[in-house]
C-alpha positions in Angstrom: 0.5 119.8 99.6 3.1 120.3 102.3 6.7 118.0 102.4 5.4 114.8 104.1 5.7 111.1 104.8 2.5 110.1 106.1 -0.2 109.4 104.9 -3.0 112.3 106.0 -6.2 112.0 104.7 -7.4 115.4 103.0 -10.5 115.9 102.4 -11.3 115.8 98.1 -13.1 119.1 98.1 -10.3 120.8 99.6 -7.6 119.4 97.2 -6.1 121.1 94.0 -5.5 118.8 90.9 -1.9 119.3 91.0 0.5 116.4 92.4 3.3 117.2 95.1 6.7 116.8 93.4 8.7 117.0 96.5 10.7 119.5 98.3 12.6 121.7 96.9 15.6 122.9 99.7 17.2 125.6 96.7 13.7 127.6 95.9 13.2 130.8 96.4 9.8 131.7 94.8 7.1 128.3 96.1 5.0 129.0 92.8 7.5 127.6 91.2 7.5 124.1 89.0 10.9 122.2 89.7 13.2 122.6 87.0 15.7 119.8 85.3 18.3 121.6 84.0 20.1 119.9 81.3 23.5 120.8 80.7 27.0 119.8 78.9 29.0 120.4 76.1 27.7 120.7 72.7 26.7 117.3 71.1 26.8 115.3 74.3 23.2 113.9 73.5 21.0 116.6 75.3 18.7 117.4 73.1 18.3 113.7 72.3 17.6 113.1 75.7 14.9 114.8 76.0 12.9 114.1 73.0 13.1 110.5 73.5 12.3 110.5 77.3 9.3 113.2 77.3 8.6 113.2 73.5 8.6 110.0 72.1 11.1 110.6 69.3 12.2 107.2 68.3 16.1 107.3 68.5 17.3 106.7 65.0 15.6 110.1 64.1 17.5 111.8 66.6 20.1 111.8 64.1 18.1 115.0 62.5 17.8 117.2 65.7 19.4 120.6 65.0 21.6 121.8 67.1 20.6 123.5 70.3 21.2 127.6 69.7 19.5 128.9 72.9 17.3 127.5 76.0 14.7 125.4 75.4 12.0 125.4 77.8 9.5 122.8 78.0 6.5 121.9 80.4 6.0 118.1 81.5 2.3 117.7 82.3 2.2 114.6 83.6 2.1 112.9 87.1 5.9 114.9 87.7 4.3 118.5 86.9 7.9 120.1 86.0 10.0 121.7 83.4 12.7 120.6 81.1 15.2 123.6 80.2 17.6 122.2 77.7 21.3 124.7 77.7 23.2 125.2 74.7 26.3 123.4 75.3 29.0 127.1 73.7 26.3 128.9 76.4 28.2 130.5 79.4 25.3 130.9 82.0 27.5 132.8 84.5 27.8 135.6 82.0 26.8 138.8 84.1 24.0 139.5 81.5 22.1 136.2 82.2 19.9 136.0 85.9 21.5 132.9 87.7 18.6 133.0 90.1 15.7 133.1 87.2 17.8 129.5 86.4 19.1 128.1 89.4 16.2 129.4 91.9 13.9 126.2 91.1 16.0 124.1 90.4 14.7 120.4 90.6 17.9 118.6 89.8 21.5 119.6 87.6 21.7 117.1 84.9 24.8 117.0 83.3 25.5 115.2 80.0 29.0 113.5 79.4 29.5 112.4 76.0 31.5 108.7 76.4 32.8 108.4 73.3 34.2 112.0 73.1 37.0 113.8 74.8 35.6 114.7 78.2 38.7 116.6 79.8 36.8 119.7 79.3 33.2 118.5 80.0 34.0 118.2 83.5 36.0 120.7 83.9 33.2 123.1 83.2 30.7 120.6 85.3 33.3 121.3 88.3 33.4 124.9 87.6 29.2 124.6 87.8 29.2 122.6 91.5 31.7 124.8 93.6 30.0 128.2 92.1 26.4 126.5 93.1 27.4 125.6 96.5 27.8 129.1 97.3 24.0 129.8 97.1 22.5 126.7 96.8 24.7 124.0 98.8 21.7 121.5 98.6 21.4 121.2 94.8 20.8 117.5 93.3 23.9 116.9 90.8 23.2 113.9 87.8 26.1 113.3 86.0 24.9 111.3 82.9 27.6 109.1 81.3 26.3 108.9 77.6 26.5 107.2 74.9 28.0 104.0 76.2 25.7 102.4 74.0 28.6 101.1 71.4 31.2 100.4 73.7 32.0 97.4 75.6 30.9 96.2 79.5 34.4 97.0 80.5 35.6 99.8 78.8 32.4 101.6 79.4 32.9 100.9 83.3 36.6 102.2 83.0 35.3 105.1 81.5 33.0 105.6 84.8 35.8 105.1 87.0 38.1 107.6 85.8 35.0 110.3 84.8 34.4 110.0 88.9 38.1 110.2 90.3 38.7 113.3 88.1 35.6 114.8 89.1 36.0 113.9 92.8 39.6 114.4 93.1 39.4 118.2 91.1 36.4 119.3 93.6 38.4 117.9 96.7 41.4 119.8 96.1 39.3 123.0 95.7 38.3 122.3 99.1 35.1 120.5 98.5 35.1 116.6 99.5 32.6 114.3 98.9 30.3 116.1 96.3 26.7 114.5 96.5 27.1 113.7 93.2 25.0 110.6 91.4 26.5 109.0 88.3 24.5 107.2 85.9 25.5 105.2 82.3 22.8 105.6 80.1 22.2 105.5 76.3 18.8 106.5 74.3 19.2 103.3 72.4 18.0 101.4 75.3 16.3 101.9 78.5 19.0 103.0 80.8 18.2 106.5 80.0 14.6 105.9 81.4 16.0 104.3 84.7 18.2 107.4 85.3 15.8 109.7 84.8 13.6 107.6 87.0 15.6 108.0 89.7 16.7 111.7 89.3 12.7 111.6 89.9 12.5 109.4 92.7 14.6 112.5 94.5 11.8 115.1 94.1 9.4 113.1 95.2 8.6 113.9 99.0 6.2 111.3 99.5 9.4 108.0 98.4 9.5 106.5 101.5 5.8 106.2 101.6 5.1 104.9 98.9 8.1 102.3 98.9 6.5 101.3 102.1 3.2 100.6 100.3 4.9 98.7 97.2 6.8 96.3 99.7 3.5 95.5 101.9 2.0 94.6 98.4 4.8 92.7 97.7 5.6 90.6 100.4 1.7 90.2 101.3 1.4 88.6 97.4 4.4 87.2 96.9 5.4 89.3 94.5 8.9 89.7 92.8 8.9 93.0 91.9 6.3 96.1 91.7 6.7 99.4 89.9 4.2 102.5 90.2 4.8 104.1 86.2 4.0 107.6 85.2 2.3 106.2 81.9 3.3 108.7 80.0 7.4 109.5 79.8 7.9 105.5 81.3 9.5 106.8 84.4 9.0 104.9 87.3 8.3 107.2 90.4 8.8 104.6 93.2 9.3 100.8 93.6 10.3 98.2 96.2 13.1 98.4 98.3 14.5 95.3 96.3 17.3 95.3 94.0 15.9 96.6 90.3 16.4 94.1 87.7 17.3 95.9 84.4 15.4 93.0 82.4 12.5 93.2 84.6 12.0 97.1 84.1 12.6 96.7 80.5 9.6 94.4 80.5 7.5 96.6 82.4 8.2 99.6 80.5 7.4 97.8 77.0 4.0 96.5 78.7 3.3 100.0 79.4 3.6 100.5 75.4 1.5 97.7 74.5 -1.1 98.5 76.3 -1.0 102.3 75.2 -0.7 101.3 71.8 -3.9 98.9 72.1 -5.8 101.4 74.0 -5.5 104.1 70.9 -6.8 101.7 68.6 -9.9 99.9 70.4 -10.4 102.1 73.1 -13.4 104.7 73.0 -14.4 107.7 74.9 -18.2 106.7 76.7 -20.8 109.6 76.4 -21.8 110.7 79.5 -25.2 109.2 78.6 -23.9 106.0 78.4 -21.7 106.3 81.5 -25.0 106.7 82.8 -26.8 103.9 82.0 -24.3 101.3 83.8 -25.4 100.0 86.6 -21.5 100.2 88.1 -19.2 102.7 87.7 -16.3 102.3 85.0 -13.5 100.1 86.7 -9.6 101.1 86.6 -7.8 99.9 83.6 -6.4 96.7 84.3 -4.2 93.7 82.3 -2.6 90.5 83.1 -0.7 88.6 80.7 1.4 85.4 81.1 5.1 85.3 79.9 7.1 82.3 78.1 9.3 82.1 80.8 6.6 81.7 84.0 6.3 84.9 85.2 3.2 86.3 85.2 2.8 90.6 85.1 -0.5 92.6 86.8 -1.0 95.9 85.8 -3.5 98.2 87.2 -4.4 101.8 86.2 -4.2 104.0 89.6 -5.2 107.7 88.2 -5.0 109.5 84.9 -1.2 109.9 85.2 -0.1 106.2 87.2 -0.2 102.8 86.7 0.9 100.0 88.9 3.0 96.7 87.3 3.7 93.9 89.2 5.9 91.4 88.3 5.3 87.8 90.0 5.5 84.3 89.7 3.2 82.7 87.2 1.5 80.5 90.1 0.2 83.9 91.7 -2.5 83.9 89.1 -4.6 81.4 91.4 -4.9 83.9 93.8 -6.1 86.8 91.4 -8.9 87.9 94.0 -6.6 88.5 96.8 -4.5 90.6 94.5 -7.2 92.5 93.4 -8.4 93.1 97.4 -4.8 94.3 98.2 -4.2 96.2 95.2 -7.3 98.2 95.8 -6.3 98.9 99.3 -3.2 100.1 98.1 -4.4 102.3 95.5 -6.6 103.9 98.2 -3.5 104.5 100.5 -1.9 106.2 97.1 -4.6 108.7 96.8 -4.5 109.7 100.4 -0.6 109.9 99.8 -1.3 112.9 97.1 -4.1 113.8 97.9 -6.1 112.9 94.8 -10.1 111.9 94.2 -10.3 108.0 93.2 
């Protein structure tokens, strides 16, 4: 499915099973799955990274990980169909023997890990080095930085931290000529769920379809009163695309532990129906869908949208009265999602 805004309706016989992940300005070769290259020095937290987001290692066993000794490539198949490619942090990818296109030519995004509580001089040093010899071939590329590990340190120190990580970075690349790097920071932590947000929005940026589906989320929202709304890739917790409002870290939290709840429940009472039995009913099986009322008066809706999404809405705990209307414009929007992608309902 082409780079696009709108939302054209294609025709479900015509469409492949495989969801758009956005443009992608630095490839080369169109077959290609973006990639997320994850990159740093050794020990930053790489290797954690990625087996708690896309593998569900709880974080006190990260403490076991062996190091990293070569590139580790890894498949997501999930709504974002990409790759992870986790770098040895002692590698030097601009070695003459190593392809820089076979790693660069799809690239999806440039993640690079800074350990916080670590000497960083030389981190970014080498992250600098990375940026001005991309721009030369691809001047478009998405650079993350991720600021890690800030998980024992305090609000202030960790934000001084931040401050001087970006004026070194920035003031380094503008005296070699290159001002204003496009260049996202993020604090994050495997210990709670600030590592999930980031990665949620170094997402958000492959996605061509984001201003579409923002555009849904806030219709929903301001046509139910709604406080927030999230659309969840169920299974790394990412959230691919939410109202234009502010993100509340608590209210994401919440989300993202509903999301667990009701994937942990599912695996113990849910069944797989024969196709006999699917059958026999006189209606077709229904979308997943919970509501549950919090202690402190909000009230969350969550409603499963394909095999890969779900929708959570956050909302005021008086909204439950008018349950039926949400349901109507819930089911609208899931409609508009599937012409979005271009996916069977």
């Amino acid at each position: 499915m082409a780079d696009q805004t709108t939302t054209e309706v294609v025709p479900a016989s015509t469409v492949k099973r495989k969801f758009d992940t956005g443009r992608l300005p630095n490839s080369k070769r169109s077959e290609s799955k973006p990639r997320l290259l994850l990159m740093g020095q050794r020990r930053s937290g790489k290797s954690s990274i990625s087996s708690v987001v896309f593998h569900k290692l709880p974080p006190s066993e990260t403490l076991f990980l062996e190091m990293t000794a070569r590139i580790q490539r890894e498949s997501m198949h999930s709504f974002m169909d990409f790759q992870v490619w986790d770098f040895p942090g002692q590698l030097d990818y601009w070695d003459p023997a190593f392809d820089v296109e076979s790693i660069f030519g799809a690239i999806g995004a440039l993640i690079w890990v800074i350990d916080a509580q670590d000497e960083y001089l030389d981190a970014i040093n080498r992250l600098n080095l990375t940026i001005l010899r991309l721009q030369q071939s691809y001047p478009t590329i998405n650079v993350e930085v991720f600021i890690h590990k800030v998980d024992g340190l305090s609000d202030d120190y960790k934000f001084d931290i931040q401050r001087d990580i970006i004026q070194r970075i920035q003031d380094e690349l503008a005296d070699a000529g290159f001002e204003n790097a496009p260049i996202s920071y993020h604090l994050t932590s495997i210990y709670d769920h600030s590592i999930f947000e980031a990665f949620s929005k170094v997402c958000q940026k492959l996605i061509g379809q984001l201003p579409a589906l923002e555009g849904l989320l806030n219709l929903l929202c301001a046509n139910c009163h709604m406080d927030k709304a999230f659309l969840f890739d169920v299974l790394s917790k990412i959230y691919i695309a939410t109202d234009t409002s502010p993100v509340d870290m608590r209210s994401y939290e919440v989300c993202s532990d509903y999301i667990d709840v009701i994937v942990d429940v599912s695996e113990v009472y849910g069944w797989d129906r024969p196709a006999s039995v699917v059958a026999k009913q006189e209606e077709p099986c229904q979308d997943a869908e919970s509501t549950i009322l919090l202690m402190e008066g909000k009230y969350i809706y969550l409603r499963e949208v394909n095999k890969y999404l779900a929708l959570i809405c956050l909302m005021k705990a008086e909204c439950e009265k008018k349950k039926g209307l949400i349901d109507y414009d819930v089911n609208v929007i899931q409609s508009a999602l599937a012409q979005v992608f271009g996916y069977e309902q």
